[in-house]
C-alpha positions in Angstrom: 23.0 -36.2 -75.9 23.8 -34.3 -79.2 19.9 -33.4 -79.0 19.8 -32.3 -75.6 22.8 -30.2 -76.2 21.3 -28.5 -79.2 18.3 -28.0 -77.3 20.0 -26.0 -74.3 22.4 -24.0 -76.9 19.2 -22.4 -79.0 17.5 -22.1 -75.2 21.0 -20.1 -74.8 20.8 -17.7 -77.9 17.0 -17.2 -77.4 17.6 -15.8 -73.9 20.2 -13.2 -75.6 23.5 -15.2 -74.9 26.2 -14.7 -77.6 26.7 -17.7 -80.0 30.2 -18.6 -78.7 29.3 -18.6 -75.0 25.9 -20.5 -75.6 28.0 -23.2 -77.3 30.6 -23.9 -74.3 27.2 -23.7 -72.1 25.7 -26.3 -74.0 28.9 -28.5 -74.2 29.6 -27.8 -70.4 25.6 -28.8 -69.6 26.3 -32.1 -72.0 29.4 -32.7 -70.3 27.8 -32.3 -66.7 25.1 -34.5 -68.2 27.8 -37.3 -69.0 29.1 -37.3 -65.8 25.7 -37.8 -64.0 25.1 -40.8 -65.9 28.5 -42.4 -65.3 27.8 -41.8 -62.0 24.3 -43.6 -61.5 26.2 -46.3 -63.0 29.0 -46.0 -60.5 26.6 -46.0 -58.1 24.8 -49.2 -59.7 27.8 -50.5 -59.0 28.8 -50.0 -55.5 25.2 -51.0 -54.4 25.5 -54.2 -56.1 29.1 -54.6 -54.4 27.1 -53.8 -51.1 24.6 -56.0 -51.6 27.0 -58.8 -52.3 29.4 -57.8 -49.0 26.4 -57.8 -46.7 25.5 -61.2 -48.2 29.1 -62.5 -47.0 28.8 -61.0 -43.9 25.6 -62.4 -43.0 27.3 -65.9 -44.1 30.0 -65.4 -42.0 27.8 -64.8 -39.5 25.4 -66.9 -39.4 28.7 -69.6 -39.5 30.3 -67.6 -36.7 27.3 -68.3 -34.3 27.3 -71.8 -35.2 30.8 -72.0 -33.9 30.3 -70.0 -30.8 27.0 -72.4 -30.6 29.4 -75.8 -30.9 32.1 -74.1 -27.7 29.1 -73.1 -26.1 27.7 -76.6 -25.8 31.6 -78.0 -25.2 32.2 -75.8 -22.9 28.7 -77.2 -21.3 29.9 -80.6 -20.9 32.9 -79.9 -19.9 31.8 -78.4 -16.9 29.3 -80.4 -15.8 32.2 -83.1 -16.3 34.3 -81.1 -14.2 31.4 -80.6 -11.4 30.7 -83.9 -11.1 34.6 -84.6 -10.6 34.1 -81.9 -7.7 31.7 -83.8 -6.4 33.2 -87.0 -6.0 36.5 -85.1 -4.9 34.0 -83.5 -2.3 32.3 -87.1 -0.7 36.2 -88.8 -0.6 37.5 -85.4 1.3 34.4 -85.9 3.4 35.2 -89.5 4.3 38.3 -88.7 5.2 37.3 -85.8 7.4 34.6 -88.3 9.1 37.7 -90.7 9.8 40.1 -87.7 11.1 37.5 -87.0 13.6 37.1 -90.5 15.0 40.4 -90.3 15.2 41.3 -87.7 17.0 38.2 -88.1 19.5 39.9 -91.8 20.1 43.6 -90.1 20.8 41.7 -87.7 23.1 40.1 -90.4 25.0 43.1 -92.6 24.8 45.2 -89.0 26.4 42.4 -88.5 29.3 42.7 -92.4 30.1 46.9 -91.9 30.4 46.3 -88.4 32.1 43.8 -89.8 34.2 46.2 -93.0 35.4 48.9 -90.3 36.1 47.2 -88.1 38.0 44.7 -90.1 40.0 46.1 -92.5 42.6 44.4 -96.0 42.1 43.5 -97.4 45.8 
């Protein structure tokens, strides 16, 4: 840096600039020149710390869809357990709507027979 500095202070006086402002120039330029190298490094930095975040993320991911994978396929069986419990729930309430309707076609007969003893005289 000490070169570089020296460097842009005689570039300084040989373009005219008086000695005292060349030097600040030249410590200002090394300064400037200081702070763009801690800043790649910063920079390093945070782009490793990126890298290694977007690694964890794609873990948790990837371990995230393997959960919603696992309820997915419970929540699969679950249902069809639950359909075929509908269906047996749907052939017993069928039964007993077959029997309903032998039964009431029998009281209807049974009430025409009665009605018909009532209202017809027998010879």
């Amino acid at each position: 840096m000490a070169r570089a500095s020296a460097r842009v202070y005689e570039a300084f006086r040989a373009a005219g600039v008086p000695e005292q402002e060349a030097m600040r120039a030249a410590e200002e330029v090394a300064e400037g020149a200081g702070d763009a190298s801690g800043l790649k490094l910063e920079m390093a930095n945070l782009r490793s710390e990126l890298r290694q975040e977007m690694s964890d993320l794609r873990s948790e991911l990837k371990q995230d869809m393997g959960n919603v994978r696992r309820e997915m396929s419970d929540l699969r069986s679950e249902l069809k357990q639950d359909t075929g419990s509908l269906k047996q729930e749907m052939t017993t309430l069928a039964g007993r709507m077959t029997l309903l309707q032998w039964m009431i076609g029998a009281n209807t007969a049974l009430t025409l027979l009665v009605l018909g003893k009532l209202l017809l005289p027998i010879p």
